[in-house]
C-alpha positions as CSV (number, residue, x, y, z in Angstrom):
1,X,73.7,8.1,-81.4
2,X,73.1,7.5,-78.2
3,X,69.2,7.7,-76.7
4,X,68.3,10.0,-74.9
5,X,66.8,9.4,-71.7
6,X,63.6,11.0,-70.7
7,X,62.6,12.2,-67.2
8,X,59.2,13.1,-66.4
9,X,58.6,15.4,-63.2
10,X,56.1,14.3,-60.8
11,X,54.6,17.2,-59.1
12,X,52.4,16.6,-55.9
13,X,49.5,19.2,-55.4
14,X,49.7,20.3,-51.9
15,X,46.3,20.2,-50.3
16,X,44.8,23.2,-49.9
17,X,45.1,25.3,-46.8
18,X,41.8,25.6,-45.0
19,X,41.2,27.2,-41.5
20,X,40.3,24.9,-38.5
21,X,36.9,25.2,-37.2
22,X,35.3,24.1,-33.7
23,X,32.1,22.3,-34.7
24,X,29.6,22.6,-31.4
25,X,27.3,19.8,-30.8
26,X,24.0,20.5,-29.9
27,X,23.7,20.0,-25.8
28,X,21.2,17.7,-23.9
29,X,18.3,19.3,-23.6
30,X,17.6,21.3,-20.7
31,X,14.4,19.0,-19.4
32,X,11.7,21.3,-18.1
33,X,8.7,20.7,-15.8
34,X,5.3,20.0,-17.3
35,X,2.8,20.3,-15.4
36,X,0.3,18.5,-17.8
37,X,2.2,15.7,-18.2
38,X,2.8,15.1,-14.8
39,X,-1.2,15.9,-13.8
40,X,-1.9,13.1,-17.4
41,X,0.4,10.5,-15.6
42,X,-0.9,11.3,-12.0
43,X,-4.3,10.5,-13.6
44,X,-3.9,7.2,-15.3
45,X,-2.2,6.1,-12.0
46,X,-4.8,7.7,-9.5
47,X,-8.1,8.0,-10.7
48,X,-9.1,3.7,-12.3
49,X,-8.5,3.2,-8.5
50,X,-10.6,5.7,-7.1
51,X,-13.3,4.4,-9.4
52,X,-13.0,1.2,-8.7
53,X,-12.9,2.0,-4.5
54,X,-16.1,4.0,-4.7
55,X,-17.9,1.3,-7.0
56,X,-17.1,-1.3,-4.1
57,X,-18.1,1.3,-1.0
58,X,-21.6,2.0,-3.4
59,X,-22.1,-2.0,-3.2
60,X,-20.9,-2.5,0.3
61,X,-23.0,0.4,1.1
62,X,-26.4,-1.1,-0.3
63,X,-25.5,-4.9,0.5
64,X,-24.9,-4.1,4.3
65,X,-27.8,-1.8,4.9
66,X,-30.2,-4.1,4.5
67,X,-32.5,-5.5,7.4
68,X,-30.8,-8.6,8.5
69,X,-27.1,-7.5,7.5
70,X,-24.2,-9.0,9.5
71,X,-21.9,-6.5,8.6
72,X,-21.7,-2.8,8.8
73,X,-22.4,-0.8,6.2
74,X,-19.8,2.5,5.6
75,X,-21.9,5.1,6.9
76,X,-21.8,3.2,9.8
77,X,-17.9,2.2,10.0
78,X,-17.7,6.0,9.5
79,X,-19.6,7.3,12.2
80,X,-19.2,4.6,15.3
81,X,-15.2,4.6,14.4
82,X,-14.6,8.5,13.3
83,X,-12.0,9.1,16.3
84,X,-9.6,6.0,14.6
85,X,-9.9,7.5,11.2
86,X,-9.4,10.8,12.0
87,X,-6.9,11.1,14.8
88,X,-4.6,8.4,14.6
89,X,-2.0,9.6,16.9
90,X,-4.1,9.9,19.8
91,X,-2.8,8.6,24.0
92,X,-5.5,8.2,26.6
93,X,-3.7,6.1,28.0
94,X,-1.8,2.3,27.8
95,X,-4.2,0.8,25.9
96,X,-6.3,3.7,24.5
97,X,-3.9,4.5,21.8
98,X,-4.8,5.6,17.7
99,X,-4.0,3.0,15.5
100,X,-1.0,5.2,14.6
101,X,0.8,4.8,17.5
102,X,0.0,0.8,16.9
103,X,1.1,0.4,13.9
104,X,4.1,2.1,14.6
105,X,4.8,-0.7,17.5
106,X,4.3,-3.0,14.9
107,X,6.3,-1.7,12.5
108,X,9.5,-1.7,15.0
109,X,8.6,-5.8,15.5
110,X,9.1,-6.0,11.8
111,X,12.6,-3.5,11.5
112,X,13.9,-6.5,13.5
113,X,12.9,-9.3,12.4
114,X,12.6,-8.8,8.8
115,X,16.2,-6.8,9.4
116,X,17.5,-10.0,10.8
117,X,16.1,-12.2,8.0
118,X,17.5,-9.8,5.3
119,X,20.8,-10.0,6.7
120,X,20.9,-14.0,7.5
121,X,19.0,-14.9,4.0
122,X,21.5,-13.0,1.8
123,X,24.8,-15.2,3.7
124,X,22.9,-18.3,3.9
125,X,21.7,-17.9,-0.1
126,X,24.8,-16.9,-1.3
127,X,26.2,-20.3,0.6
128,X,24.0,-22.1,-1.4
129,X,24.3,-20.7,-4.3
130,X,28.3,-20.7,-4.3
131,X,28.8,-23.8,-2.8
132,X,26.8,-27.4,-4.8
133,X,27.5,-29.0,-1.3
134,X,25.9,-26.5,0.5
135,X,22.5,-26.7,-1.6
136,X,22.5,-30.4,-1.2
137,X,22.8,-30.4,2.4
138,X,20.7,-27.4,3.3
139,X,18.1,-26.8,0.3
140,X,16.0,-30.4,1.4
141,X,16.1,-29.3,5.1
142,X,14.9,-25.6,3.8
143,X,12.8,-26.6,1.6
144,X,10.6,-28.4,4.4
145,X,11.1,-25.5,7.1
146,X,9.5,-23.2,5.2
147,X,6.3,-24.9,4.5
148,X,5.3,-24.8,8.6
149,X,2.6,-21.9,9.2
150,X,4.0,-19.0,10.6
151,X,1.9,-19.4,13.6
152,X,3.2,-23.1,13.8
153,X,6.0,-21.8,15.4
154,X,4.8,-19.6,17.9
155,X,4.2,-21.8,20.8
156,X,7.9,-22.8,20.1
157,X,9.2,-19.2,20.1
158,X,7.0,-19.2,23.5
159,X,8.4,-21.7,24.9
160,X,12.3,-20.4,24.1
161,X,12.1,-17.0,25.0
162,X,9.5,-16.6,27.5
163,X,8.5,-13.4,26.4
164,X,5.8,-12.3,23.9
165,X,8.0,-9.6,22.4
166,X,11.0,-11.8,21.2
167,X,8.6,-14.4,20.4
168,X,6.7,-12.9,17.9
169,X,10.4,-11.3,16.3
170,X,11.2,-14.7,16.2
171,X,8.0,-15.4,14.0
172,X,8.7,-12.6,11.4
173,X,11.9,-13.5,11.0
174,X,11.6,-17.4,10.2
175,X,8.4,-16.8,8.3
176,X,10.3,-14.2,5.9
177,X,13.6,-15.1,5.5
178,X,13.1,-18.5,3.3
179,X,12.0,-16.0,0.4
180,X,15.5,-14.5,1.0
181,X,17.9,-17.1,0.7
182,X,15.5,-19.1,-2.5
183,X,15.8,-16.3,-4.5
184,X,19.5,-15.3,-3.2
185,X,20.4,-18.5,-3.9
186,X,18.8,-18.6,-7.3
187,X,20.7,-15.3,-8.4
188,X,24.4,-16.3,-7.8
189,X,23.7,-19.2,-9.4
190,X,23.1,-17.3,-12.0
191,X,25.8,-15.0,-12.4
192,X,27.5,-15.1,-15.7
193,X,30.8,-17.3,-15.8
194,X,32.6,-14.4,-17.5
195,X,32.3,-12.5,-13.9
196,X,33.6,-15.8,-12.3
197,X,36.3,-16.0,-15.2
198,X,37.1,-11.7,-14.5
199,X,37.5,-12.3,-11.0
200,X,40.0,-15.0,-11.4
201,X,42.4,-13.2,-13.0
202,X,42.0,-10.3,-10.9
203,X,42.7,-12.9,-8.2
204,X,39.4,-11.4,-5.6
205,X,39.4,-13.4,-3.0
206,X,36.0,-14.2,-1.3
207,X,35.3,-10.9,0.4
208,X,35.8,-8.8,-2.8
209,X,33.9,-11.4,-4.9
210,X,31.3,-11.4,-2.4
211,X,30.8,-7.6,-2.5
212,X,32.4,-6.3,-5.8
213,X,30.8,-9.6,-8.0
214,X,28.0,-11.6,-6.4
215,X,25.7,-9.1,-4.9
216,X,25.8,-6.6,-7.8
217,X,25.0,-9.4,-10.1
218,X,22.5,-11.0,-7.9
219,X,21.0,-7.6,-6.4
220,X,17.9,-8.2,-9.0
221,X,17.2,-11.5,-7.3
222,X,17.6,-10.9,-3.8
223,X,15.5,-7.6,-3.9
224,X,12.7,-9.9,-5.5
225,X,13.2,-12.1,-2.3
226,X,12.6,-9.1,-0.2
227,X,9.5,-7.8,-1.6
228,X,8.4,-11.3,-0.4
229,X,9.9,-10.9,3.0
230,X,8.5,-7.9,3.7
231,X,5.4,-8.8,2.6
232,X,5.6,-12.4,4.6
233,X,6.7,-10.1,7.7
234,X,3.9,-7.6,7.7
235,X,1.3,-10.6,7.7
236,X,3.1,-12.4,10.3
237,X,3.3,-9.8,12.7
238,X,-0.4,-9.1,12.4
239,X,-1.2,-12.9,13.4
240,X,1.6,-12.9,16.1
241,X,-0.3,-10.3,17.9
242,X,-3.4,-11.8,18.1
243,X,-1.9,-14.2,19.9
244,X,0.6,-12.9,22.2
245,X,-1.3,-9.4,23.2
246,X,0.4,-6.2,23.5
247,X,-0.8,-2.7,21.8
248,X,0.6,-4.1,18.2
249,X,-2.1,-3.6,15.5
250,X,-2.6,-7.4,15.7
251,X,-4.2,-7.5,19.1
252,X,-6.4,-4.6,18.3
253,X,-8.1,-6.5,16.2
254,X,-8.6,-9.5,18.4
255,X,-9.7,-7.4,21.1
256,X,-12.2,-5.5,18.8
257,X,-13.1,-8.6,18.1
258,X,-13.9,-9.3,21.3
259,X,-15.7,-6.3,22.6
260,X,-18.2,-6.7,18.9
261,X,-16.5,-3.8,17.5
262,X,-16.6,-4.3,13.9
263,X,-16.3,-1.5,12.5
264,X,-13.1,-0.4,14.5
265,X,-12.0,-4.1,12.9
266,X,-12.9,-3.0,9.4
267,X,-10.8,0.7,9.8
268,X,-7.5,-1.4,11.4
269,X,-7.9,-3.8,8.2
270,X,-7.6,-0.9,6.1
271,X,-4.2,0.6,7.7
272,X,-2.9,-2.8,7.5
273,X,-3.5,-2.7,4.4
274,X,-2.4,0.5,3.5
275,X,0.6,0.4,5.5
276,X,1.4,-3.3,3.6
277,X,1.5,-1.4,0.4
278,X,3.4,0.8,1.3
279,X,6.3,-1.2,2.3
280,X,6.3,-3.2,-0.5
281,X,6.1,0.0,-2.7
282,X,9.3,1.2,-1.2
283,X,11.2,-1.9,-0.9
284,X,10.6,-1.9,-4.7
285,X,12.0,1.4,-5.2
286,X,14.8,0.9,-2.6
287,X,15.2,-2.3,-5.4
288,X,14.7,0.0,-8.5
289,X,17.8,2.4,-7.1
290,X,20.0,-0.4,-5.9
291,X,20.2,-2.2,-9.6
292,X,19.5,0.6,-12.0
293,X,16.1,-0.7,-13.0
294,X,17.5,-4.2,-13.7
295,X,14.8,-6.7,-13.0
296,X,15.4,-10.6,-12.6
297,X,15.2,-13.2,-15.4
């Protein structure tokens, strides 16, 4: 008898139907002003320097008002040179200007020579750093330029241009534009060789590479080198003007120097001062916007 053959029926459960759903994800939070916070961050920035300002008036105050004293106290500075504190932006005249109006005329010296130095310093870093025979031949020579004193080269510049104007231009830009091209230099050496290796197959050739791969990658660096330059400008121009006259903010000093005005001296050290900060504060956040926050290594 013949056997018989046995089939077994494999049933497949269908899954069960369910109904589709749209799962929302929570949204970014709306961010909302706070007043507190921003009052709690304005303090920790704003008040330790107040503190510290008025502790070193409260010394100068009692050093320089004893018998004898060389310098003036700041009762004094504030009474004898009220008008340059005060009104800044005053004309009586050519030379009877507010300190203002001087630093402004300052400030344009510096817009072209430090523009100028910017402008060389990134093209003749990026040379160096792209190119080993470039840095061989250039860095030594470089290296030993920017050592001379910025007022070193003043006579020079005097001598070339036979102008005071130009001349002291020429200062601010050779006295800040070696920070430029070091630190150029130092960030496209830098760049990783997997943005060389990118480029190649995308075939750039040197314009794109130039602007789409070395100056993003080396923006970190060459802002660094500015903050310098900037810096390096603002001081240059100052001791320029001593020199070479004019109504710059330099040859104010001289000539309060000059007519025994020391406490106008004292309030045109503290624009410079607070004009120097200033600059550098905003190249840095000129710096901060350019590369996103990225800082160099």
């Amino acid at each position: 008898m013949p056997a018989l053959a046995r089939t077994e029926k494999i049933v497949t459960a269908a899954p069960p139907k369910t109904s589709a759903s749209i799962v929302t994800l929570p949204g970014r939070p709306a961010s909302k002003f706070k007043p507190k916070q921003v009052a709690l961050a304005v303090a920790r920035n704003v008040v330790p320097p107040l503190i510290v300002l008025a502790v070193i008036l409260v010394i100068w105050q009692i050093l320089c008002s004893e018998a004898g004293a060389t310098l003036p106290p700041p009762s004094q500075v504030w009474q004898e040179s009220y008008d340059l504190i005060a009104y800044p932006f005053f004309n009586y005249g050519s030379q009877d200007i507010g300190l203002g109006w001087r630093v402004l005329i300052s400030l344009q010296r510096v817009a072209y020579g430090f523009g100028l130095a910017a402008v060389a310093g990134v093209l003749i870093g990026a040379l160096i750093g792209q190119s080993i025979w470039a840095m061989r031949g250039l860095d030594p020579i470089f290296q030993i330029l920017r050592t001379v004193p910025p007022l070193a080269w003043l006579p020079l510049s005097l001598a070339a241009f036979q102008d005071s104007n130009p001349s002291a231009i020429f200062v601010i830009f050779i006295t800040s534009i070696w920070p430029v091209i070091i630190n150029t230099a130092v960030g496209v050496r830098n760049i990783p060789q997997d943005y060389r290796n990118v480029a190649k197959v995308l075939c750039l050739n040197q314009f794109e590479f130039f602007f789409k791969i070395m100056l993003p990658s080396a923006a970190p660096y060459i802002f660094t080198g500015l903050r310098i330059g900037i810096g390096l400008s603002w001081l240059a121009i100052v001791a320029a003007e001593m020199l070479t006259g004019g109504v710059g903010i330099g040859f104010f000093i001289w000539d309060a120097w000059n007519s025994s005005r020391l406490p106008d001296i004292i309030v045109a050290l503290a624009y410079i001062g607070v004009v120097g900060f200033i600059l550098d504060k905003l190249v840095s956040a000129v710096g901060t916007i350019v590369t996103r926050g990225a800082s160099a290594n």
